[in-house]
C-alpha positions in Angstrom: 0.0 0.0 0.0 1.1 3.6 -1.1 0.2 6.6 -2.1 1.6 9.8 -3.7 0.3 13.1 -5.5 3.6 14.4 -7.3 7.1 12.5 -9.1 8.5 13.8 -6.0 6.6 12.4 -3.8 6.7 9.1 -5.6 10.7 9.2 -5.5 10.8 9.8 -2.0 9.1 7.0 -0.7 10.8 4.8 -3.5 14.2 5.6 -2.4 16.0 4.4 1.1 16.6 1.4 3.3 12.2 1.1 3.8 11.6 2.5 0.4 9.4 1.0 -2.2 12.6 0.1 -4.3 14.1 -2.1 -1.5 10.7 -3.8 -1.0 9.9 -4.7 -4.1 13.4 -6.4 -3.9 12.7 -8.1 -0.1 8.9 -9.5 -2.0 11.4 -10.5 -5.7 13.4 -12.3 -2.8 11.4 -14.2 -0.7 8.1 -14.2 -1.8 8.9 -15.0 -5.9 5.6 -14.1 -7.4 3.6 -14.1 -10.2 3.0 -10.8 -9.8 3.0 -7.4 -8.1 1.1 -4.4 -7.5 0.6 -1.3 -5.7 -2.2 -0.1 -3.7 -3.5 3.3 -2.6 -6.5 3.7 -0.8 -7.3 7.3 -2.7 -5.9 8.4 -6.3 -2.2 8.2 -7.0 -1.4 9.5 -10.2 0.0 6.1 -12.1 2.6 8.3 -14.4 4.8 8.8 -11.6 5.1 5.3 -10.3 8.6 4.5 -11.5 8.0 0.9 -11.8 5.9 1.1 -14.5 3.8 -2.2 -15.5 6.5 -4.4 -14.1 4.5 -3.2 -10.7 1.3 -1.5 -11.7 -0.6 0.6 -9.1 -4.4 -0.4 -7.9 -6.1 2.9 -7.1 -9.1 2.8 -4.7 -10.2 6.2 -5.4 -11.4 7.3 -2.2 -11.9 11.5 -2.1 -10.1 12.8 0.7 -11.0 16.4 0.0 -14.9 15.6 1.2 -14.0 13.3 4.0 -10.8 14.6 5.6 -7.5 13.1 6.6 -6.6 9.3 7.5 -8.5 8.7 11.1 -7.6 4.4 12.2 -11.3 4.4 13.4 -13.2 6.7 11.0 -11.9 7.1 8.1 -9.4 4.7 7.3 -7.6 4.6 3.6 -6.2 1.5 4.1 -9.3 0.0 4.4 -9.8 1.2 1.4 -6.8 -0.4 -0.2 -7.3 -3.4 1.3 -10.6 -3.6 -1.1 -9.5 -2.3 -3.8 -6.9 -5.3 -3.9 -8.9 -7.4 -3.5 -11.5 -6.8 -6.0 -8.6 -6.6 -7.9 -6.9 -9.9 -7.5 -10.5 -11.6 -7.7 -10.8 -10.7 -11.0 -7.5 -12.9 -11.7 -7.6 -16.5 -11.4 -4.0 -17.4 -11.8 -3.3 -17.5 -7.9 -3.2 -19.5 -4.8 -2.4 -16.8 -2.3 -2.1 -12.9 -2.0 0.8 -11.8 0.0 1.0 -8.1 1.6 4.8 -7.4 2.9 5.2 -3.9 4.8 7.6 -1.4 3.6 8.7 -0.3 7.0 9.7 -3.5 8.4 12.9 -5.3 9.1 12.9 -9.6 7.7 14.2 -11.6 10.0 14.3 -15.7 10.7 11.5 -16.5 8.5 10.9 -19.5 6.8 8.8 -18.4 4.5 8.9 -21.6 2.1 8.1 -24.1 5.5 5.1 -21.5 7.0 3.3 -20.9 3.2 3.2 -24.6 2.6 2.1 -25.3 6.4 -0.8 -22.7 5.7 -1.7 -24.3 2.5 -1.9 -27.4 4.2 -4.8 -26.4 6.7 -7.9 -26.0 4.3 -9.7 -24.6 6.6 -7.4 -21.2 7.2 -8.2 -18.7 5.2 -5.9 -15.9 6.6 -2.5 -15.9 8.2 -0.6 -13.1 9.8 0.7 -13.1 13.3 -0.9 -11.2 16.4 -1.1 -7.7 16.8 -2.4 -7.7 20.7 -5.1 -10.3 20.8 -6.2 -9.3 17.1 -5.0 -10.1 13.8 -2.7 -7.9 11.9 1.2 -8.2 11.0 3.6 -7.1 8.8 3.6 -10.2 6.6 -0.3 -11.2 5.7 -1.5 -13.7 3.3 -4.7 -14.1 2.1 -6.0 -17.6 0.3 -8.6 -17.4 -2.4 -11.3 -18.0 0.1 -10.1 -15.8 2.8 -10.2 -12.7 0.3 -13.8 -13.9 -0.9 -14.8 -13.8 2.5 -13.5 -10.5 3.7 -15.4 -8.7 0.9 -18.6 -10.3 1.8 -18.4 -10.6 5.6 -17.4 -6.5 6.2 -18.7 -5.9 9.6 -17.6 -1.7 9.2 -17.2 0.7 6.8 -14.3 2.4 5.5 -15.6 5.5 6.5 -17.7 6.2 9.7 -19.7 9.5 10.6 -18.3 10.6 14.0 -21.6 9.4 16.3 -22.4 9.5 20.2 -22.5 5.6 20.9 -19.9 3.0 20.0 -17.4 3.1 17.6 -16.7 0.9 15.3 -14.4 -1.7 15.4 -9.9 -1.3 14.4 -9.4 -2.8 11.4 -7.6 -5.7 13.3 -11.1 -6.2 15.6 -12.8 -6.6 12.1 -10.4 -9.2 10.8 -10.6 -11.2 13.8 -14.0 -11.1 13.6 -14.4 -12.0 10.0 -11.8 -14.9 10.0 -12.7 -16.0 13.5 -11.8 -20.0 13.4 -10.1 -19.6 10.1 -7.1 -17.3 11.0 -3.8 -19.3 11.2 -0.8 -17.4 13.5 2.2 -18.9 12.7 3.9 -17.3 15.8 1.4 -17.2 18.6 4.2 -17.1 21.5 4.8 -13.2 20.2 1.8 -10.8 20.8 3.0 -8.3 18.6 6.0 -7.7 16.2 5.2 -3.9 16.1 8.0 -1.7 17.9 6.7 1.6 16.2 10.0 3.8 16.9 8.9 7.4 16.7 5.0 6.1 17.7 5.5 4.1 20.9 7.5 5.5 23.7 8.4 2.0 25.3 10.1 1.3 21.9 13.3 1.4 23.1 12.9 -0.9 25.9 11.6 -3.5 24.0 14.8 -3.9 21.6 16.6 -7.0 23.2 12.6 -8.1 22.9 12.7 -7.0 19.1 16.3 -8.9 18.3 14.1 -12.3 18.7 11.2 -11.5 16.3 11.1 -12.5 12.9 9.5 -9.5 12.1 10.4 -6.0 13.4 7.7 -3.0 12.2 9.5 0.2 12.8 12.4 -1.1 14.4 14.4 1.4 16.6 17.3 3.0 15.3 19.6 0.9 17.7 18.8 -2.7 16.9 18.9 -2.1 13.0 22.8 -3.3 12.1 22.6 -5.7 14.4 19.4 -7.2 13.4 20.5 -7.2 9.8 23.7 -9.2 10.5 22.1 -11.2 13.1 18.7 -12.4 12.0 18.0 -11.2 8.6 20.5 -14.3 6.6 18.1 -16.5 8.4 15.1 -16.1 6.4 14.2 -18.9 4.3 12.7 -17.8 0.8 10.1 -19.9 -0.7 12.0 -22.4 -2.7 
């Protein structure tokens, strides 16, 4: 997921160690695909996107002029990407699985090859990502055809929500959890969450002898990076 309004724009997020460039080469690496794409949740103008139709860009089209700036509860863009993807990949029917990789995350000891073909092996899981809290929601998801069929037909929100006296609606990770219920497989359930969030949590410092151990790191702290990279990131296993 992306999302951009000038060439400049575009470059900058394409550029650097959590750019699009470098994780375009992480999903080349370990995921070996038949295919890419980008996502944005509004309109990105596809002329910039330096990739060109070796990774074409899926725009949602959500206004944000009428409906205001990206709120997690009210009005969440992502959400909108999320759909948009899918629809997207439903109208293909060359795959077994869709894959969704974070740009801001550090790769760790991952076997991806061993944990795809353990997930394809449980017909009844639909969804797999790890734990973010008690909820679904990790840096490396992976939806099977029936898991993405689901989710567009089982919504239990909106992208968008009117602010209301009352209850709000559920995160997007309550939704998923609520969607896939039984059918979501966590290939790491000893880790509640893989989510450091330098520059968002201020006990991400203290959790970076925590962090070294994941085999995922979102938003690592500064500190752990050239250590994790030397340490934990030749461990991954790419699917074979």
């Amino acid at each position: 997921m992306s999302y951009w309004t000038t060439q400049e724009e575009f470059d900058a997020k394409y550029e650097g160690q959590f750019g699009l460039k470098a994780w375009h080469a992480n999903v080349e690496k370990y995921l070996k695909p038949i295919g890419c794409f980008l996502v944005a949740g509004t309109w990105s103008p596809p002329e910039f996107n330096r990739f060109g139709s070796k990774v074409p860009l899926v725009n949602a089209g959500a206004n944000p002029e009428p409906a205001g700036d990206y709120h997690v509860i009210f009005r969440n863009y992502s959400l909108c990407s999320f759909m948009a993807a899918f629809y997207h990949a439903l109208n293909r029917s060359d795959w077994d699985l869709l894959a969704l990789l974070d740009t801001d995350t550090l790769i760790g000891a991952y076997d991806f090859d061993g944990t795809l073909r353990s997930f394809m092996q449980q017909p009844e899981m639909w969804f797999m990502t790890n734990r973010w809290h008690a909820f679904p929601g990790g840096q490396f998801q992976v939806w099977k055809r029936d898991g993405v069929n689901h989710f567009v037909n089982h919504r239990v929100r909106a992208n968008f929500v009117e602010y209301r006296n009352g209850p709000a609606p559920p995160t997007p990770e309550e939704e998923a959890g609520t969607i896939f219920d039984n059918h979501w497989f966590n290939p790491n359930p000893e880790v509640e969450t893989m989510r450091q969030d330098y520059g968002e949590n201020q006990e991400a410092e203290s959790l970076n002898e925590q962090a070294m151990t994941w085999p995922f790191v979102r938003k690592p702290h500064p500190a752990i990076i050239e250590r994790y990279l030397s340490e934990q990131t030749p461990k991954a296993v790419p699917v074979l």
